[in-house]
C-alpha positions in Angstrom: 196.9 114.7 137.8 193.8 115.1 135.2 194.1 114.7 131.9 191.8 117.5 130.4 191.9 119.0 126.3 190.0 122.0 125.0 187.3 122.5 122.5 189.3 124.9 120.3 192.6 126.2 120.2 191.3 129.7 121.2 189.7 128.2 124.5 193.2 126.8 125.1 195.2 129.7 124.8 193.1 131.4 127.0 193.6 128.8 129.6 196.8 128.5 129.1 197.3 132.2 130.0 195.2 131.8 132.9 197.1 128.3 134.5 200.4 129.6 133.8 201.8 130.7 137.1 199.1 129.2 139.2 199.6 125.7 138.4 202.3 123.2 137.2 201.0 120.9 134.4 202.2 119.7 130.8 200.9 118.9 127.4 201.5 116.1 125.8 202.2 114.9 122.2 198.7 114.5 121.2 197.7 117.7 122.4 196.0 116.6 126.1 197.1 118.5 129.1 198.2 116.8 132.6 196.7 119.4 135.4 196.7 118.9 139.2 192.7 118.5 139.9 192.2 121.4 142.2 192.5 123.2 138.6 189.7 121.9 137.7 187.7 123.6 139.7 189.9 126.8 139.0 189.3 126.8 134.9 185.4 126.0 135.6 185.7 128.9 137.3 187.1 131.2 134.9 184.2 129.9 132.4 186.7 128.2 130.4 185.3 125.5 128.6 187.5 121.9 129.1 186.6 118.3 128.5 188.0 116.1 131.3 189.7 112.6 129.7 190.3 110.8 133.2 192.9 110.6 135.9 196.5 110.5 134.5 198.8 107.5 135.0 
């Protein structure tokens, strides 16, 4: 697991709506979200703009 968050709260909806289904994940309190790394490559994909904080422990 990755721990990724968004630029804006727009950019996360939208990848939100787009990881929903195709991935399992979570957010956590502050706002980060734990995603498996193959989506990753996925989002980047979708032109969705993410900033990667590191692996997840």
């Amino acid at each position: 697991m990755v721990t990724i968050t968004f630029p804006d709260r727009d950019t996360e909806k939208r990848a939100l709506g787009f990881l929903l289904g195709r991935f399992s994940g979570r957010v956590t309190q502050s706002g980060e979200h734990l995603v498996p790394e193959a989506a990753l490559e996925a989002l980047a994909g979708e032109n969705i703009t993410f900033l990667v904080k590191g692996k997840a422990t």
